[in-house]
C-alpha positions as CSV (number, residue, x, y, z in Angstrom):
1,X,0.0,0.0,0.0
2,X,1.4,3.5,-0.6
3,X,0.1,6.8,0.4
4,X,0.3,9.3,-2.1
5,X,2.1,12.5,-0.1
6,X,2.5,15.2,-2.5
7,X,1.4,18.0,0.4
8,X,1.9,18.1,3.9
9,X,-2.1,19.3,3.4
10,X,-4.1,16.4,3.6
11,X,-7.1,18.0,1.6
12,X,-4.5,19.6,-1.4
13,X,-2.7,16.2,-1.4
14,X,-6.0,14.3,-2.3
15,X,-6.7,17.1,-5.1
16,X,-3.6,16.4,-6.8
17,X,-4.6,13.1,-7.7
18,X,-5.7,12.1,-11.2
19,X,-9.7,10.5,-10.9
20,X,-8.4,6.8,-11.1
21,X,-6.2,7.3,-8.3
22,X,-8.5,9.2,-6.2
23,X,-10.9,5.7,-6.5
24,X,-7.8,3.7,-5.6
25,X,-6.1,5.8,-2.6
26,X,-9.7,5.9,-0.8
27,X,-9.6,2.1,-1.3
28,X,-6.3,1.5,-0.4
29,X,-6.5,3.9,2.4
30,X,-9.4,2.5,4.4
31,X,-7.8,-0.7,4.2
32,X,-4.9,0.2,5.6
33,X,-6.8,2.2,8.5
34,X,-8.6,-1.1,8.7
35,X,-5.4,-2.8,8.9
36,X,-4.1,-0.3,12.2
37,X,-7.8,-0.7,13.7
38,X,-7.5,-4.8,13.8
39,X,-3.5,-5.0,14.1
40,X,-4.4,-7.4,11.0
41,X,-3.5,-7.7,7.7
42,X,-1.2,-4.6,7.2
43,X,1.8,-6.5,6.8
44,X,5.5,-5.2,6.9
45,X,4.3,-2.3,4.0
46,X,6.3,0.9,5.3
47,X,2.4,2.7,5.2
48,X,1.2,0.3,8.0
49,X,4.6,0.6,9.8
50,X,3.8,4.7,9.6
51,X,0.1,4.3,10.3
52,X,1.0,2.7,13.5
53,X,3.7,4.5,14.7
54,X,2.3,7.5,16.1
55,X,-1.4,8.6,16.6
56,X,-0.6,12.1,15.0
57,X,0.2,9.4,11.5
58,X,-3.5,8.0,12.0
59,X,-5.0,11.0,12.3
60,X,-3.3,12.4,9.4
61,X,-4.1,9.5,7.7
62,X,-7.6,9.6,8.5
63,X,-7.7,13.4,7.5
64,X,-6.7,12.3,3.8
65,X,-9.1,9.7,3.1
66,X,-11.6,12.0,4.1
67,X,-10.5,14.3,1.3
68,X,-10.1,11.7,-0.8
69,X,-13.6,10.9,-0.3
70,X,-14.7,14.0,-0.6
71,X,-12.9,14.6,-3.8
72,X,-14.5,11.1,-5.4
73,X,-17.7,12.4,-4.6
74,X,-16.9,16.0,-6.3
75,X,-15.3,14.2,-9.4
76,X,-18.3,11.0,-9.4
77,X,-21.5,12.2,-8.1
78,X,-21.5,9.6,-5.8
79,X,-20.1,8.4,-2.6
80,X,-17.2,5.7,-2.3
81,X,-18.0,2.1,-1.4
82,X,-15.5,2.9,1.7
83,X,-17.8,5.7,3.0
84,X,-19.6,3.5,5.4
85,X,-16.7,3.5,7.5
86,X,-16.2,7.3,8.3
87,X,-17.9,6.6,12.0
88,X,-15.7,3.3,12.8
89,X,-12.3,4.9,11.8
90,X,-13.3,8.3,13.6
91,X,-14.8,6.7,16.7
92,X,-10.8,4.7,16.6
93,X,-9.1,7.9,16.1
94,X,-10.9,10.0,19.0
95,X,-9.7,7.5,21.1
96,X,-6.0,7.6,20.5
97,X,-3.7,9.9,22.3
98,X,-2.2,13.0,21.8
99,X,0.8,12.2,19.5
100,X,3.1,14.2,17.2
101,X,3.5,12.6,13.9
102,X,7.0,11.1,12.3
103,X,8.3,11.7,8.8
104,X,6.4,10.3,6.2
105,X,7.5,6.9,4.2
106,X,9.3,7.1,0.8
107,X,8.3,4.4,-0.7
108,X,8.6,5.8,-4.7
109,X,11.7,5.2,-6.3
110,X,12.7,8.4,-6.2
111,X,15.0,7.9,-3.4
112,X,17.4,11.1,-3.8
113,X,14.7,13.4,-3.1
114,X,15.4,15.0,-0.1
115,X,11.5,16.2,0.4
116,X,9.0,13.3,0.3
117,X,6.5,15.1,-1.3
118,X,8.8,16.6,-4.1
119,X,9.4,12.2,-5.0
120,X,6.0,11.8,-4.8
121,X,5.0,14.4,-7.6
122,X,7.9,12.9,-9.7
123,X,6.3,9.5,-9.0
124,X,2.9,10.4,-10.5
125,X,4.1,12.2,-13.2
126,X,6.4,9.0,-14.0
127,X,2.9,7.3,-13.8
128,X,0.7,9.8,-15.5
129,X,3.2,9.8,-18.7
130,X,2.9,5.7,-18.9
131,X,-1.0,5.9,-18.3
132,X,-3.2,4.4,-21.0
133,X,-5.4,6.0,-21.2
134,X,-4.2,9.1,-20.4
135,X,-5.0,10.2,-17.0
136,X,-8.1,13.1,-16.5
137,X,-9.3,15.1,-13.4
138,X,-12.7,16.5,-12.8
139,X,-13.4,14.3,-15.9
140,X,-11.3,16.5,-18.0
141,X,-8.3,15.7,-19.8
142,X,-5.5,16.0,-17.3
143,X,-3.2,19.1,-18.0
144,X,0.5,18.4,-16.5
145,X,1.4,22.1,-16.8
146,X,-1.9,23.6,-14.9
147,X,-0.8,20.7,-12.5
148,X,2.7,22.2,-12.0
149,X,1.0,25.7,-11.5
150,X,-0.7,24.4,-8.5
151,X,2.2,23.5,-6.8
152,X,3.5,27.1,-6.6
């Protein structure tokens, strides 16, 4: 499982995702909160080692996946089939400690990147230049260079 970081913002990090891989980081995401919920399942995957590490990485966790959802439902009318477990994995997270969170896992191969989130972006656009078919947002084409300006 890997957790798309390309902000430090939760909410912009889920709008920088293409529409396929909003659908599949919602997926992916609940999972793995599943996975920290039950101790079950999450296996040695660097996200589940971060996800259990320190309640602030849970709650940020949790913070994202609620964007993401929100963002399917912008881009698809219509709510995730992970949606039904906003009130399990927010009833989990209130009862957590206080807890700073740790630095995030790099788990693209771009290793040399000093800032996580820079070797994320350069992961997806890696991705979004071998996509077939070509990736879209908001049901549009997707536009690398409007994507860039976003970043600023």
């Amino acid at each position: 499982m890997q957790i798309y970081v390309t902000s430090y913002d939760p909410k912009v990090a889920a709008r920088h995702l293409d529409d396929k891989r909003v659908g599949k980081q919602a997926l992916e995401v609940a999972q793995l909160l599943s996975c920290v919920i039950t101790g079950k399942g999450g296996g040695n995957g660097d996200a589940f080692r971060w996800a259990c590490t320190s309640p602030g990485n849970y709650r940020w966790l949790t913070d994202y996946w609620v964007a993401l959802l929100t963002e399917y439902h912008r881009r698809y009318g219509k709510n995730h089939k992970s949606a039904h477990l906003v009130d399990l994995i927010g009833q989990f997270g209130a009862s957590l400690p206080d807890g700073d969170m740790t630095d995030f896992p790099n788990q693209t191969s771009f290793k040399e990147f000093q800032d996580v989130r820079a070797a994320y972006r350069g992961h997806l656009l890696y991705k979004w230049s071998t996509d077939h078919p070509k990736p879209t947002r908001y049901g549009l084409l997707f536009e690398m260079n409007a994507w860039f300006d976003e970043l600023k």
